[in-house]
C-alpha positions as CSV (number, residue, x, y, z in Angstrom):
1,X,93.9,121.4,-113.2
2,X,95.7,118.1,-111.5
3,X,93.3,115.5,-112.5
4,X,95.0,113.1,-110.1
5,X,94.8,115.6,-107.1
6,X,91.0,116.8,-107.8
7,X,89.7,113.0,-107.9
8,X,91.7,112.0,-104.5
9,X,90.3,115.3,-103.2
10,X,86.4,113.6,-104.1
11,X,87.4,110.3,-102.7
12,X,88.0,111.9,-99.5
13,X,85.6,114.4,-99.4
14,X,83.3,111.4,-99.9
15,X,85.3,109.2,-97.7
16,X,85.3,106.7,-100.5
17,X,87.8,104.8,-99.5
18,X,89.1,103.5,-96.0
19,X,93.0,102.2,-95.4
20,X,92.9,98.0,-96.3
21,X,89.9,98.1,-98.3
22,X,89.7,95.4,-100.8
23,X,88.0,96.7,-103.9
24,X,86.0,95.3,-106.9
25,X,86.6,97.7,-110.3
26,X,83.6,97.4,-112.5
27,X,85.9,96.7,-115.8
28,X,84.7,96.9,-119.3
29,X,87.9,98.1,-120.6
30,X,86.4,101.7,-121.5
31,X,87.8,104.7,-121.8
32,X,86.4,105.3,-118.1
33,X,87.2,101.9,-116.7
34,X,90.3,101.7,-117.6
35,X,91.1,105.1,-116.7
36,X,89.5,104.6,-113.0
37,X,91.7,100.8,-112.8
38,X,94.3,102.6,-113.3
39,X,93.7,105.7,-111.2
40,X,93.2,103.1,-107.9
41,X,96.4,101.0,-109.2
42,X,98.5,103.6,-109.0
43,X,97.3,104.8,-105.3
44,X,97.0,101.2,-103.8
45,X,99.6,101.9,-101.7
46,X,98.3,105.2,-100.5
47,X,95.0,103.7,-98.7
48,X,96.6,99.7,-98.3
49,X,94.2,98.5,-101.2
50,X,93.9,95.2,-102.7
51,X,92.4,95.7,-106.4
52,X,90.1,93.4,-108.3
53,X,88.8,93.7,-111.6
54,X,84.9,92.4,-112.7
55,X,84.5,92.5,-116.6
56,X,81.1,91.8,-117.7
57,X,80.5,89.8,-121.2
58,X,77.0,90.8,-121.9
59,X,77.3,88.2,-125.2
60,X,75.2,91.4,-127.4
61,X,78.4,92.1,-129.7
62,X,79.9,88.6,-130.9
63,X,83.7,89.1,-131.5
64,X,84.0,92.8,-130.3
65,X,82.8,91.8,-127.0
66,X,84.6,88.9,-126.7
67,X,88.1,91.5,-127.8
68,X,87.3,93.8,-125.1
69,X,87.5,90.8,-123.0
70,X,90.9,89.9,-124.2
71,X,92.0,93.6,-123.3
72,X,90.9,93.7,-120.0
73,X,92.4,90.2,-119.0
74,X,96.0,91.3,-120.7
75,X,95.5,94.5,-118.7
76,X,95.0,93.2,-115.5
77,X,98.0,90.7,-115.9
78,X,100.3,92.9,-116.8
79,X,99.4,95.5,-113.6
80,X,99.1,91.8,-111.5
81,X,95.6,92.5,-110.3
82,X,92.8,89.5,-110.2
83,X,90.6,89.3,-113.4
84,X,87.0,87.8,-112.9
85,X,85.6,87.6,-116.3
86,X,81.8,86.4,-116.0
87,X,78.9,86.1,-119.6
88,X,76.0,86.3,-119.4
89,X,73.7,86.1,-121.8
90,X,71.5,89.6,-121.4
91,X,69.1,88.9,-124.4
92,X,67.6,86.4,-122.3
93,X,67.8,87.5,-119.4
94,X,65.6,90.9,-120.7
95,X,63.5,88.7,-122.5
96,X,62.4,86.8,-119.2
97,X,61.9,89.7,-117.7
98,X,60.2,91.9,-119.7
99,X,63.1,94.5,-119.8
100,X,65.1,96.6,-122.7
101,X,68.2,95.7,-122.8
102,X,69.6,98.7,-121.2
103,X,67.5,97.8,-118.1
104,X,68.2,94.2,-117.8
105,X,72.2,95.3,-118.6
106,X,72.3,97.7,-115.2
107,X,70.3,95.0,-113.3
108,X,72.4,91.8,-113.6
109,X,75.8,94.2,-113.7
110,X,74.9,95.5,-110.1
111,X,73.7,91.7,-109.0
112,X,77.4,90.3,-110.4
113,X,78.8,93.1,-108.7
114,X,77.3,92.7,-105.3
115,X,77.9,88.4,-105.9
116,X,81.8,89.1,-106.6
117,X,81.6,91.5,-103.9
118,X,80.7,88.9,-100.9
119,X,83.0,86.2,-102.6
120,X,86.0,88.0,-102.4
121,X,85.1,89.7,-99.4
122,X,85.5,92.9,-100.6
123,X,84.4,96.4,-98.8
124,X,83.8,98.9,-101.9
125,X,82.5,98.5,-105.4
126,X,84.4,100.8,-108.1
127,X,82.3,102.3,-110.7
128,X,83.5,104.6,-113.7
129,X,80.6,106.9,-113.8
130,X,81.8,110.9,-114.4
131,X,80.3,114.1,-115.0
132,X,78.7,113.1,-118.3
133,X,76.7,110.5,-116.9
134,X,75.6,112.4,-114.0
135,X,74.3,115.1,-116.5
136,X,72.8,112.7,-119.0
137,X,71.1,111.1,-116.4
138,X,69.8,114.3,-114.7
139,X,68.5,115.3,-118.3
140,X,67.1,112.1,-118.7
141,X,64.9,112.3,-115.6
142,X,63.6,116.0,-116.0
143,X,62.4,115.0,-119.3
144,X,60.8,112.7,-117.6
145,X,59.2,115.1,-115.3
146,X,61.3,113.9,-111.7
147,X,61.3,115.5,-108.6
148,X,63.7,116.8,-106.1
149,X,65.0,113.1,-105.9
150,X,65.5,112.0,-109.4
151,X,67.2,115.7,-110.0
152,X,70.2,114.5,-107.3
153,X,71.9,112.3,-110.2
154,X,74.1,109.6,-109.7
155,X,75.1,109.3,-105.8
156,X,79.1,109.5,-105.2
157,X,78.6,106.8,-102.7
158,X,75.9,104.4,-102.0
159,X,76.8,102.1,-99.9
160,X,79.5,99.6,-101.0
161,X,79.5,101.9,-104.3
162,X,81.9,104.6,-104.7
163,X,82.5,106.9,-107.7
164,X,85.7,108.5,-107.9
165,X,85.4,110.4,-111.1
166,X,81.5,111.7,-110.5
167,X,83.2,115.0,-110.3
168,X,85.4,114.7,-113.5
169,X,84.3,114.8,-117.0
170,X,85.0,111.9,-119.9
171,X,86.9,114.7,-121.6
172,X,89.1,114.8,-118.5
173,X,89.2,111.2,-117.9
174,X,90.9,110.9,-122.0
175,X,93.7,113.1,-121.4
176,X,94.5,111.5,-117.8
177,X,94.7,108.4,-120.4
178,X,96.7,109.9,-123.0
179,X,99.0,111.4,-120.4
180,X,99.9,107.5,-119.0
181,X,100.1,106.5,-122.7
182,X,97.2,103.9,-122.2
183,X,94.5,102.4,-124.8
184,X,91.5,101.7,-124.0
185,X,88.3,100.1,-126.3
186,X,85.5,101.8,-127.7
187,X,82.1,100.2,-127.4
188,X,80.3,100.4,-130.7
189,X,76.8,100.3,-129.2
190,X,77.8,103.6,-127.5
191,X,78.3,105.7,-131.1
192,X,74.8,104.4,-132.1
193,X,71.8,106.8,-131.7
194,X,69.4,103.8,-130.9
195,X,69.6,104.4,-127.2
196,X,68.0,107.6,-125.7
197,X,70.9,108.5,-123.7
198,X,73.1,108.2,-126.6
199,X,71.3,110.7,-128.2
200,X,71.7,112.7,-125.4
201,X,75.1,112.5,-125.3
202,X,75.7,112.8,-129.0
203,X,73.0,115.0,-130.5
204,X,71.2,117.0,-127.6
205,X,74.1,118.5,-125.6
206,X,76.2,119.2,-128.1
207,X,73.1,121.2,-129.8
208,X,72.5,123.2,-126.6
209,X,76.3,123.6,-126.6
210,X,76.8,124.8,-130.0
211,X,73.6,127.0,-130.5
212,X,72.8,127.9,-127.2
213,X,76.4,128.5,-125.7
214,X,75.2,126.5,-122.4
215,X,78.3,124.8,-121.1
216,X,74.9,121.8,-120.3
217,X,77.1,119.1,-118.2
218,X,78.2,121.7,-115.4
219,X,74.6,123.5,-114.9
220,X,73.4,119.9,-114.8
221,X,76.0,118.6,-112.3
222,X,75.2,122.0,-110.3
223,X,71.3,121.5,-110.0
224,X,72.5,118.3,-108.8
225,X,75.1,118.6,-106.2
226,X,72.4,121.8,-105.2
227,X,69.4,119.5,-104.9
228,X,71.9,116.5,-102.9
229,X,71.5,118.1,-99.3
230,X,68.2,119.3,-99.6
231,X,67.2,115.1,-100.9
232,X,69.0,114.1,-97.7
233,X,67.4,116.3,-95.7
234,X,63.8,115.3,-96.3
235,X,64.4,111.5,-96.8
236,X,65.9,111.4,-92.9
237,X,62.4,113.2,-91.9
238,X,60.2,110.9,-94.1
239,X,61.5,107.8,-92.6
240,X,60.4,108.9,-89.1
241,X,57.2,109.8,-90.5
242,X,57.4,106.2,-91.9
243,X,57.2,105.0,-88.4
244,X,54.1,106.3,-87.6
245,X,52.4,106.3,-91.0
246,X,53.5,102.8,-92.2
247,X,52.3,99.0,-90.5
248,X,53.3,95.9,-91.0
249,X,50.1,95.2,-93.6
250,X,49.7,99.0,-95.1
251,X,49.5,102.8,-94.9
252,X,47.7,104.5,-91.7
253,X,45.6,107.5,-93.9
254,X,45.3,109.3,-91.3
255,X,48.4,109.9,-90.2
256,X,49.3,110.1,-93.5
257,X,47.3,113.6,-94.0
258,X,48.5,114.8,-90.6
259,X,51.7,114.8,-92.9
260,X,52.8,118.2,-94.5
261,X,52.5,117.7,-98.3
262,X,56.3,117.8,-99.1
263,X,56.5,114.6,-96.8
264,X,53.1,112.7,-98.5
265,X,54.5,112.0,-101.4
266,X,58.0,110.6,-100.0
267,X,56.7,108.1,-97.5
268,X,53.8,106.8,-100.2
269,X,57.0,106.2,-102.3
270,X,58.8,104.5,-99.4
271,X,55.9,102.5,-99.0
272,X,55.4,101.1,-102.0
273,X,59.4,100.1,-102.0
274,X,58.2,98.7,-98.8
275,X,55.8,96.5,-99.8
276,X,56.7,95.9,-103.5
277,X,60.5,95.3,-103.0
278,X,61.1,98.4,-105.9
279,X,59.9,101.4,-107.2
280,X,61.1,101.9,-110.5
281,X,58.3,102.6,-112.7
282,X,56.5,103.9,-109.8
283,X,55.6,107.8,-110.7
284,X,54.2,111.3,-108.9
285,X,51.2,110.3,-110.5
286,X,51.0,107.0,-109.1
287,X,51.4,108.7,-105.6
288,X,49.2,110.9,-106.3
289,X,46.5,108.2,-106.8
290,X,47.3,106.5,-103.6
291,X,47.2,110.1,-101.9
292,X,43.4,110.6,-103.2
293,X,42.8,106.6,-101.9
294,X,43.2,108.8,-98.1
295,X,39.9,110.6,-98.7
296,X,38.0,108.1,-100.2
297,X,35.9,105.1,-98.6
298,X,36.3,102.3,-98.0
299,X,36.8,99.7,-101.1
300,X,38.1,101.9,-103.6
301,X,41.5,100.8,-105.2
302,X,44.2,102.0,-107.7
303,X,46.1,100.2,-110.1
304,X,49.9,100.2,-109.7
305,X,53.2,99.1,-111.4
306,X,54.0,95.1,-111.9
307,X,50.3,94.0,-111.0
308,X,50.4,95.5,-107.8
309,X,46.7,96.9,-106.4
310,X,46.7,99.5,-103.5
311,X,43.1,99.9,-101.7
312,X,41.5,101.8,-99.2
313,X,40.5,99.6,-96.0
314,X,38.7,101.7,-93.6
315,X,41.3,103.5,-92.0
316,X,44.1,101.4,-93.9
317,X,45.8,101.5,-97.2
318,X,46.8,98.6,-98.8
319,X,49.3,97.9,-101.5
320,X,49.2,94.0,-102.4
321,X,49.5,92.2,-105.5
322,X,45.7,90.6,-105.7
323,X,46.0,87.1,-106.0
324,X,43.2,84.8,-107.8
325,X,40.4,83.1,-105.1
326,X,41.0,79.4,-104.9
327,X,38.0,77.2,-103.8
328,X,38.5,74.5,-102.3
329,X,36.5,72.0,-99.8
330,X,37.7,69.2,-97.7
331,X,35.2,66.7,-95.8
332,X,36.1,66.4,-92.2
333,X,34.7,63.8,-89.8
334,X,35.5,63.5,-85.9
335,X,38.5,62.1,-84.5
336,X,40.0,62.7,-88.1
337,X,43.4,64.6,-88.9
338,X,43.0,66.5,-92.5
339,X,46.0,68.0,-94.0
340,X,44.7,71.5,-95.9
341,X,47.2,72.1,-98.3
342,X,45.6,75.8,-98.9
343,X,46.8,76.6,-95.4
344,X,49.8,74.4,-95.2
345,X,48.1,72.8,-91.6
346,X,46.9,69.5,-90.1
347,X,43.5,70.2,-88.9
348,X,41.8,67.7,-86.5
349,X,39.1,68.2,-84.9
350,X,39.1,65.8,-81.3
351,X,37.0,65.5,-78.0
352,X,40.4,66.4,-76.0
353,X,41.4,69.4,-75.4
354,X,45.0,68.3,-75.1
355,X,47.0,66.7,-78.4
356,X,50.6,66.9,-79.1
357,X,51.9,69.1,-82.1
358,X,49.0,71.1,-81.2
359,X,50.2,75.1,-81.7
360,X,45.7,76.3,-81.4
361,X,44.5,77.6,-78.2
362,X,40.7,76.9,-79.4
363,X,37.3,77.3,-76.9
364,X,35.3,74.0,-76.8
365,X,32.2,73.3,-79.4
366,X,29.3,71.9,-78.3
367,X,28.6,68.6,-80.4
368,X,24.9,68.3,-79.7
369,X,25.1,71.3,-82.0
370,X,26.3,70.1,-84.5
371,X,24.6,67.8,-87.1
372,X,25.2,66.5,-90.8
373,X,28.7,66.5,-92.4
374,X,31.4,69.2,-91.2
375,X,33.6,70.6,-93.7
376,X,36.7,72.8,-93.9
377,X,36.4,74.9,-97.3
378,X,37.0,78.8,-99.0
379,X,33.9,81.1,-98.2
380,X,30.9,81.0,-100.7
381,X,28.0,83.8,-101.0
382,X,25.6,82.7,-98.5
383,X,27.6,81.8,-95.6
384,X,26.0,82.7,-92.5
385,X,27.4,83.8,-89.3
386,X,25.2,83.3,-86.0
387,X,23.0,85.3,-87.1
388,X,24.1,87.4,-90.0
389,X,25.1,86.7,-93.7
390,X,29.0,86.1,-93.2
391,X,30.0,89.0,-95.0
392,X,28.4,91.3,-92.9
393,X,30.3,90.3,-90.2
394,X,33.7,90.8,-92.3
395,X,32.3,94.1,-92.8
396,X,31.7,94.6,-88.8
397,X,35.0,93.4,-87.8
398,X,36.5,95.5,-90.6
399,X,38.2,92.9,-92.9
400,X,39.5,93.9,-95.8
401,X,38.4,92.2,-98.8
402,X,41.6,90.5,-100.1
403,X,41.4,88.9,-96.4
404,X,38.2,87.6,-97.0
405,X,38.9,85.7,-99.5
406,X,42.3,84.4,-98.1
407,X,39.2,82.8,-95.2
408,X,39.1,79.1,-94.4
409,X,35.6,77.9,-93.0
410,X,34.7,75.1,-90.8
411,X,31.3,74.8,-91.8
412,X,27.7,72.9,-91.5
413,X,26.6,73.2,-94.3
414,X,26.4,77.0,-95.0
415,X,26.9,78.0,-91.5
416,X,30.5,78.7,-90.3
417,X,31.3,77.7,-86.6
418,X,34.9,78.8,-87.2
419,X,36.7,81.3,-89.3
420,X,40.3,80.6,-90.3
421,X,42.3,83.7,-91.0
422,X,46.5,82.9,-92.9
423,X,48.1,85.6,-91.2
424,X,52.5,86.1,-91.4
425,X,52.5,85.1,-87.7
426,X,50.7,82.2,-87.9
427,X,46.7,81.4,-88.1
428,X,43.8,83.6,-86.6
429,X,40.6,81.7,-85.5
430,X,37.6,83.0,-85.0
431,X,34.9,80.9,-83.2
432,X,30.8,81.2,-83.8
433,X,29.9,81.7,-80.0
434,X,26.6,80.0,-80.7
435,X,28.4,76.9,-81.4
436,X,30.2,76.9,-78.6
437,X,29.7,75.2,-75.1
438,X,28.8,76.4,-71.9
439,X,30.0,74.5,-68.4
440,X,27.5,71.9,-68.3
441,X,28.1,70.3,-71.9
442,X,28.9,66.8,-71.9
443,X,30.2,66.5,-74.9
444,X,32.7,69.2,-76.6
445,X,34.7,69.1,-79.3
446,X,38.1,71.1,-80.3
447,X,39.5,72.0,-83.3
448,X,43.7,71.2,-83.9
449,X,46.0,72.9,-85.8
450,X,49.5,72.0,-86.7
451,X,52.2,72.2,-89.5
452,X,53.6,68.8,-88.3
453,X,51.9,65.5,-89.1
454,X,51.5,63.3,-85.6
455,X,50.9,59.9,-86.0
């Protein structure tokens, strides 16, 4: 087999690479990376590329780490290609975040990447992972019980990230280095059995291997590259299920069981990417609970990954992280400007209609209605609404519960003339028609909102 013929062969088949590309080499100065630095040095001039090399100190191995540093800086000078060496101290960084190390490695090395990426302008991200990987991690994730998705592996291309050598294995990969007479280091953490894809790597398959004659890393890489289209497939049709199924605030149920069942599942997991910014941590039965929410009424809520709630709202469900109800109460008096610093507004409430920074269309108040102090304040239990307790009427208008408590009153006492509702687009008022006045009323009042202070 021509190893350098069958990777350009996946870099094309992929269209990995485009003619001019500048291109960022994830470098540890591993067997892998160093083999893949100088796999795309050597065929620069084939595709007009312009190389650079990212090493990542992760500070976990003292001297060793700071040797394999060394390497990959004398490396890169002697094949004049740009070093970028950058530490980072990934003990803390987990710790902070509540990660293993393993987790809080993979998550700043793709943030340095992408950082390096967009300073040096470059088009494509180089990363070393091969056959071995793919099948570890495919292993890894049917132990875990995945689906169709999680049994795809390691992408050859996502955007910016390409993978030459997903179709080549690390055995491979060390005679390609043997064969240019070049050294590479050897990462102590990687021999220990402390991880559980090292012991994958170093106990499992060779077991199945040696005692079962299963030649593991190229069934695995076939249930992978099998699974690939079929993944495609039904993630293009769940996204334009997400356009009917998914708002801007949560998950239509109903046109979520209109779905068939192998799209349910997909577009709950979209949406809680959607709404939560990531879904790692975020299982089938975690869907599953959201799924049953559909059929259930209204009120009844799940608990999710990183604090996150998801709840049935009538006809909607909601994935938010709850946030604690902050009381509050502000005295207001007429003609006065109030800043609420729950809302992030000027209120004022004035006997003109017209004011400047004003950004409220708001229906006059009748004043002869009003008596006693005013105040703007969170809801309490026994607010009234003309002439209903107040939650009744969030319950009529179908207001979630979360929103309820995200309310600002303008009350009298216990009776709210207006409802303030913080919405992404800016405030929602809600006026208390027995407050306000008809044609003949002398004297009216409005209510002023704005985020800028006018003197």
């Amino acid at each position: 087999m021509d190893f350098k013929y069958e990777v350009k062969k996946t870099i094309d088949t992929h269209n990995m690479l485009d003619d001019g590309d500048r291109v960022i080499v994830a470098f540890s100065g591993g067997a892998d990376s160093t083999a893949l630095l100088r796999f795309l040095h050597e065929i620069r001039a084939s595709y007009g590329l312009t190389i650079y090399a990212v090493h990542i100190n992760h500070m976990l191995r003292g001297k060793e780490a700071d040797d394999d540093a060394a390497f990959c800086a004398k490396l890169c000078e002697k094949l004049g290609i740009k070093f970028l060496l950058y530490n980072e101290d990934i003990t803390k960084y987990a710790t902070e975040r509540g990660l293993t190390f393993e987790e809080a490695g993979r998550e700043k090395r793709y943030e340095i990447f992408e950082k390096a990426a967009r300073e040096l302008d470059a088009s494509k991200i180089a990363i070393a992972h091969n056959k071995n990987d793919n099948a570890e991690t495919v292993f890894q994730r049917i132990l875990r019980g995945a689906g169709n998705k999680g049994l795809t592996g390691i992408p050859p291309v996502r955007g910016k990230i390409v993978r030459p050598f997903i179709n080549r294995t690390r055995t491979e990969i060390e005679t390609y280095l043997a064969q240019i007479n070049q050294d590479y280091k050897t990462d102590s953490t990687n021999i220990s059995n402390d991880y559980t894809r090292n012991k994958i790597r170093n106990e499992i398959f060779p077991f199945l291997e040696r005692e079962l004659h299963i030649e593991i890393v190229s069934a695995l890489s076939r249930l992978s590259e099998a699974c690939r289209p079929d993944e495609e497939y039904l993630e293009n049709i769940s996204k334009q299920a997400c356009e009917t199924c998914l708002t801007e605030n949560g998950i239509d149920s109903a046109e979520l069981l209109k779905l068939d069942s192998a799209l349910r599942m997909r577009v709950i997991r979209m949406a809680f990417q959607k709404y939560c910014g990531r879904v790692k941590d975020f299982s089938m039965e975690h869907a599953k609970e959201i799924l049953n929410l559909a059929c259930k009424q209204t009120g009844s809520r799940v608990s999710l990954p990183y604090g996150f709630t998801a709840q049935k709202n009538y006809n909607l469900i909601t994935i938010s992280r709850p946030r604690p109800r902050n009381e509050f109460s502000y005295d207001i008096n007429f003609g006065e400007e109030v800043y609420i610093n729950e809302l992030g507004f000027y209120i004022c409430i004035a006997f003109s209609e017209e004011k400047n920074g004003s950004v409220t269309d708001i229906k006059p108040f009748d004043r002869a209605k009003v008596s006693g102090n005013l105040q703007i304040r969170s809801r309490k239990n026994g607010d009234k609404w003309a002439s209903k307790k107040l939650k009744d009427f969030f319950i009529d208008i179908k207001l979630d519960r979360q929103k309820r408590d995200e309310a600002v009153l303008l009350c009298m006492g216990n009776e709210a003339l207006l409802i303030i509702l913080p919405c992404a687009t800016g405030p929602r008022l809600i006026e208390n028609r027995k407050f306000l006045a008809n044609q003949d009323t002398k004297e009216k009042f409005f209510v002023h909102m704005g985020e800028n202070h006018e003197s």
